[in-house]
BALOBA-1460 file (C-alpha; in Angstrom, 3 decimals):
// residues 149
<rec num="1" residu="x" x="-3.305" y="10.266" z="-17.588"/>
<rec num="2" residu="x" x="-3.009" y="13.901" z="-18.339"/>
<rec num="3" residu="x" x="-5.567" y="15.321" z="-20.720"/>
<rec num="4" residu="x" x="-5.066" y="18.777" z="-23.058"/>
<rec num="5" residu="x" x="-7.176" y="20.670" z="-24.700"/>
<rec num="6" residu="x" x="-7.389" y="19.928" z="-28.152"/>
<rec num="7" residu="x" x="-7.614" y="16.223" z="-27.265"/>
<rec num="8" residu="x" x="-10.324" y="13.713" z="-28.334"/>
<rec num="9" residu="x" x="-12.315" y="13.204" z="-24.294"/>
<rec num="10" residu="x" x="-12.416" y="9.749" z="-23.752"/>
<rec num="11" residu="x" x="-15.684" y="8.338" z="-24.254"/>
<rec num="12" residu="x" x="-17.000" y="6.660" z="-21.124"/>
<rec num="13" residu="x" x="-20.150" y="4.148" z="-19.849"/>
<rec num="14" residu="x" x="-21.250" y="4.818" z="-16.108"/>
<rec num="15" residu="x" x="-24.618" y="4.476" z="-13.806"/>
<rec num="16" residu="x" x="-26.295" y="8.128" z="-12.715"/>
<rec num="17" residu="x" x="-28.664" y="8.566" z="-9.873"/>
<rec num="18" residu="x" x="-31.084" y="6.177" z="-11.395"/>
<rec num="19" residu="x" x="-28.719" y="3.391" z="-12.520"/>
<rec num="20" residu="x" x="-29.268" y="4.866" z="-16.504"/>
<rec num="21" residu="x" x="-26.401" y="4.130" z="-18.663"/>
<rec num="22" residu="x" x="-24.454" y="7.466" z="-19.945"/>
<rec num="23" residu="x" x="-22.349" y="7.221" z="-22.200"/>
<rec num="24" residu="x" x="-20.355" y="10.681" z="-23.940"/>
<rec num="25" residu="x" x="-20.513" y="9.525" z="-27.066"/>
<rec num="26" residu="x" x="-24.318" y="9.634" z="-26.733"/>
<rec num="27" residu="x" x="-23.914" y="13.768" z="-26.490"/>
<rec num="28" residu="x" x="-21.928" y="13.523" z="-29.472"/>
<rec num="29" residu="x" x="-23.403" y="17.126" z="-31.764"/>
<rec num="30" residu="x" x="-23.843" y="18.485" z="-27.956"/>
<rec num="31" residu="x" x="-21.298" y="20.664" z="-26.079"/>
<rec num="32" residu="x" x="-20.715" y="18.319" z="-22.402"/>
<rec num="33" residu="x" x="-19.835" y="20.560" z="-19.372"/>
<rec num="34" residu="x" x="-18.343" y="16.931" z="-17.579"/>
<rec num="35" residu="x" x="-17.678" y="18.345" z="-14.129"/>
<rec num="36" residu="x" x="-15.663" y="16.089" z="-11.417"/>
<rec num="37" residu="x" x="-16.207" y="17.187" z="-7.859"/>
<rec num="38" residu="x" x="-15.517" y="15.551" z="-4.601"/>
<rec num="39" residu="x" x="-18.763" y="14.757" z="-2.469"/>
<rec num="40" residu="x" x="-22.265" y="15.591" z="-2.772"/>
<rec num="41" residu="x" x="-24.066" y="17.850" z="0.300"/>
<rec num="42" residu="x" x="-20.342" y="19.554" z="1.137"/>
<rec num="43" residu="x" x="-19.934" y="23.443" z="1.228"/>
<rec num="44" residu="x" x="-17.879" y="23.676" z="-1.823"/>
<rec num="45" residu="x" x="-19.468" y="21.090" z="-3.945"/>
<rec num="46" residu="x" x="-23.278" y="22.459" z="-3.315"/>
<rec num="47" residu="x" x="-21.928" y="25.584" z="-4.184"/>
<rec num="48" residu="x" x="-20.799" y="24.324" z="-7.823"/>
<rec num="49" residu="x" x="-23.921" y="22.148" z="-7.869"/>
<rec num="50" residu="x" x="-26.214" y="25.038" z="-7.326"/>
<rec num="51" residu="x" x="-24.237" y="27.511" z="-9.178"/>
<rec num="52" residu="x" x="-24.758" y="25.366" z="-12.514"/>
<rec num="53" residu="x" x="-28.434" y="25.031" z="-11.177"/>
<rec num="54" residu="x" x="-28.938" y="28.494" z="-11.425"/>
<rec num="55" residu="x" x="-27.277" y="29.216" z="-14.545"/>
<rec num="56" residu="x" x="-28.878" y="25.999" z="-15.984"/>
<rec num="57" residu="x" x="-31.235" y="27.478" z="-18.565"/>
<rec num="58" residu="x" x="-28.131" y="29.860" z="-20.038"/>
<rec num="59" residu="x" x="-26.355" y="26.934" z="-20.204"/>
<rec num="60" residu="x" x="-28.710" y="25.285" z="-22.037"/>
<rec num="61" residu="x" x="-29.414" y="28.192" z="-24.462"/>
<rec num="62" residu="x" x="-25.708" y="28.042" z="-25.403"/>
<rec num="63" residu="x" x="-26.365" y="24.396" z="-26.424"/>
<rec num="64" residu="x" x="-24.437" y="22.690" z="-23.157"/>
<rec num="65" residu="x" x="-25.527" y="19.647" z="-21.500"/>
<rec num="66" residu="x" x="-23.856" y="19.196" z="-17.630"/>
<rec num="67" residu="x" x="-23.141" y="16.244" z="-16.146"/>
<rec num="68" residu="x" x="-21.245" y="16.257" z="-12.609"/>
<rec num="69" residu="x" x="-18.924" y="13.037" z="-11.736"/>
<rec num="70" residu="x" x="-18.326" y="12.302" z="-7.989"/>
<rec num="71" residu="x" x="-17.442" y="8.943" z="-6.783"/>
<rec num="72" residu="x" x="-20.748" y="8.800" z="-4.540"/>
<rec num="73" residu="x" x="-23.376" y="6.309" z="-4.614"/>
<rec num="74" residu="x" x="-26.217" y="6.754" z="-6.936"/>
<rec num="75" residu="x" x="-28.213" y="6.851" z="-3.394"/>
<rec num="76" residu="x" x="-26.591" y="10.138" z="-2.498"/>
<rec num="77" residu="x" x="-26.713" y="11.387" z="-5.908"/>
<rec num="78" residu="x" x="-30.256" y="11.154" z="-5.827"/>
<rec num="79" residu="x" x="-31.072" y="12.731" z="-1.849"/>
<rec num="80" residu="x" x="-28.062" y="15.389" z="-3.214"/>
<rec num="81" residu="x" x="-30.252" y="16.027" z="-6.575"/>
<rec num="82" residu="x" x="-33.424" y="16.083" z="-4.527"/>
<rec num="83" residu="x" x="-32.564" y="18.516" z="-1.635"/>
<rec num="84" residu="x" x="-31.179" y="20.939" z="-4.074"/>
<rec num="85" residu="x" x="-33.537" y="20.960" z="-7.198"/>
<rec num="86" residu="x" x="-30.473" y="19.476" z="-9.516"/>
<rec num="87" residu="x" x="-31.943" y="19.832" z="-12.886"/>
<rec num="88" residu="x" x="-29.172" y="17.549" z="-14.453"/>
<rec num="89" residu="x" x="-27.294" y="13.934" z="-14.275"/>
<rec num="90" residu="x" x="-24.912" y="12.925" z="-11.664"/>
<rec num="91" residu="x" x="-22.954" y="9.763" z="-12.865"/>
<rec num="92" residu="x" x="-21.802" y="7.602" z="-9.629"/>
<rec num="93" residu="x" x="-18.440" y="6.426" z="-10.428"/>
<rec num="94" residu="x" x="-18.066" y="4.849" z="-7.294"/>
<rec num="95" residu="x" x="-15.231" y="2.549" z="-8.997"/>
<rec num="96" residu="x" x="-13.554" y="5.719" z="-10.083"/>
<rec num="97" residu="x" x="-12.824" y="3.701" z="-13.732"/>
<rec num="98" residu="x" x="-14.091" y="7.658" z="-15.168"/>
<rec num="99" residu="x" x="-11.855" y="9.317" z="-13.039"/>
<rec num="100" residu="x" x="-8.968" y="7.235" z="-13.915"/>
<rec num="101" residu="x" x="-10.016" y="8.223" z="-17.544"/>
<rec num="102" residu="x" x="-9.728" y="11.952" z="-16.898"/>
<rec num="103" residu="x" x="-6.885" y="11.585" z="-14.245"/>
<rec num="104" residu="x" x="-8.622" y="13.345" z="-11.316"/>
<rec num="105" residu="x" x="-8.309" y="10.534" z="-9.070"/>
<rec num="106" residu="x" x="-5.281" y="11.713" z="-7.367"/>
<rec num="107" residu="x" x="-2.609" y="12.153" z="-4.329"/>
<rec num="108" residu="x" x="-4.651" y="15.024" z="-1.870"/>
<rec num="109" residu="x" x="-2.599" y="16.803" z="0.488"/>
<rec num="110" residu="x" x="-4.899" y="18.743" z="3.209"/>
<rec num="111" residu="x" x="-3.999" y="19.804" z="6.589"/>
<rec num="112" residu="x" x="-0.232" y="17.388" z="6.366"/>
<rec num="113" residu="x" x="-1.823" y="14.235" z="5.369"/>
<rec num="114" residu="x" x="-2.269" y="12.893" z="2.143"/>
<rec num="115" residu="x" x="-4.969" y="10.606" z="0.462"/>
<rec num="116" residu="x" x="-6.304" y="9.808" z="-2.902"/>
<rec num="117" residu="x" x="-9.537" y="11.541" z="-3.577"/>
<rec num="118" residu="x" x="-11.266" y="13.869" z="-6.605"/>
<rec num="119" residu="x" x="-9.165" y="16.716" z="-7.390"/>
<rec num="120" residu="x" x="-12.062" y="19.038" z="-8.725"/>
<rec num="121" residu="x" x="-12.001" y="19.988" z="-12.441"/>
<rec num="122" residu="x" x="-14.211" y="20.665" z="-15.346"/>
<rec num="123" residu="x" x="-14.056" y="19.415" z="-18.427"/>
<rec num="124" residu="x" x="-15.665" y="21.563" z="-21.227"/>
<rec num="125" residu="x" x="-15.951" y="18.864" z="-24.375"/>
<rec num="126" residu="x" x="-17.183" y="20.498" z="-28.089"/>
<rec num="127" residu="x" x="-19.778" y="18.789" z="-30.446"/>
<rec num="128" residu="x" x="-17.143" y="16.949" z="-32.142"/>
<rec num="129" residu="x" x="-16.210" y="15.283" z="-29.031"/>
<rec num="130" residu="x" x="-12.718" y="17.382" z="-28.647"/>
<rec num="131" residu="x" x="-11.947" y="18.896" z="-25.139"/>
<rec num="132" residu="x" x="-12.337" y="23.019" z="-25.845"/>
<rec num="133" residu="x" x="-11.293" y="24.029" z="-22.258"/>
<rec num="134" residu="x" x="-9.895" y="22.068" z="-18.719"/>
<rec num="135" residu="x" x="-10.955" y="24.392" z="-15.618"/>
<rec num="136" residu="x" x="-8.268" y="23.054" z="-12.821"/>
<rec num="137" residu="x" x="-9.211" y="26.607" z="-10.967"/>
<rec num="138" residu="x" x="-12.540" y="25.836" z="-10.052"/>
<rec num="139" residu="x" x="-14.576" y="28.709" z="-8.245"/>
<rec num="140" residu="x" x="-17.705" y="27.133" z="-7.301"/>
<rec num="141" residu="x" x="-19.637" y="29.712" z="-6.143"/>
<rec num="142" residu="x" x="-18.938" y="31.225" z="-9.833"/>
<rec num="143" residu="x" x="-18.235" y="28.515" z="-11.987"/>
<rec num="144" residu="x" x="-20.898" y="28.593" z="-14.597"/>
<rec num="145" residu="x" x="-19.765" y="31.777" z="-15.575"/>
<rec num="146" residu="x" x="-16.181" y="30.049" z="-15.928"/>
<rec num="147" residu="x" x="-17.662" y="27.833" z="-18.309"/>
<rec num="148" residu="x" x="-19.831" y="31.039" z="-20.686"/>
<rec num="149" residu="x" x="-16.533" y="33.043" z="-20.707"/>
């Protein structure tokens, strides 16, 4: 499924670290930073993660909520959140039913083999529940300010 912007984001029910239901449409009024990324504790993912840490409170300000999407265990969300002060979700879609939603489930090539696995992409979703911006380019170790721009 290929998402654009201007498109209603496809509501969604999944567990995060603590096995709490999320839902999007329970942001609905909110703007939803819904950020997929490919494994907790890895050098380019802690980067993101900590980079939306530290710009948390801005984020807030500007009237964002952020919730990151991997397909790891609620387990590893939770030693991932811990270790690095997270102050926000991180839904365990370890059936990948939310990635299939927002197609980054796909085809990886890296070093001449390919596998399926989290292409990393944020989705930036408005109050009315309408995807305002798709970040394919992710820099992580500047990607809240992505987001603000």
């Amino acid at each position: 499924m290929t998402l654009e912007i201007g498109q209603v984001a496809p509501d969604f029910s999944a567990n995060d670290q603590n096995g709490n239901t999320i839902t999007l449409s329970q942001f609905k009024g909110k703007k939803v930073v819904l950020y997929f990324y490919p494994r907790d504790s890895t050098p380019g993912c802690t980067a993101q993660a900590c980079d939306l840490r530290d710009h948390y409170q801005t984020l807030l300000d500007q009237g964002f909520v952020v919730l990151g999407v991997s397909t790891d265990t609620e387990k590893k969300h939770q030693n991932f959140i811990a270790k690095y002060e997270l102050p926000f979700p991180l839904i365990a879609d370890t059936e990948k039913v939310v990635h299939e939603l927002y197609g980054t489930w796909q085809l990886k090539k890296f070093m001449g083999r390919e596998s399926m696995g989290t292409v990393r992409t944020t989705f930036v979703i408005d109050e009315n529940g309408l995807i305002s911006d798709i970040i394919s380019k992710v820099k992580t170790k500047a990607h809240a300010e992505q987001i603000l721009k």
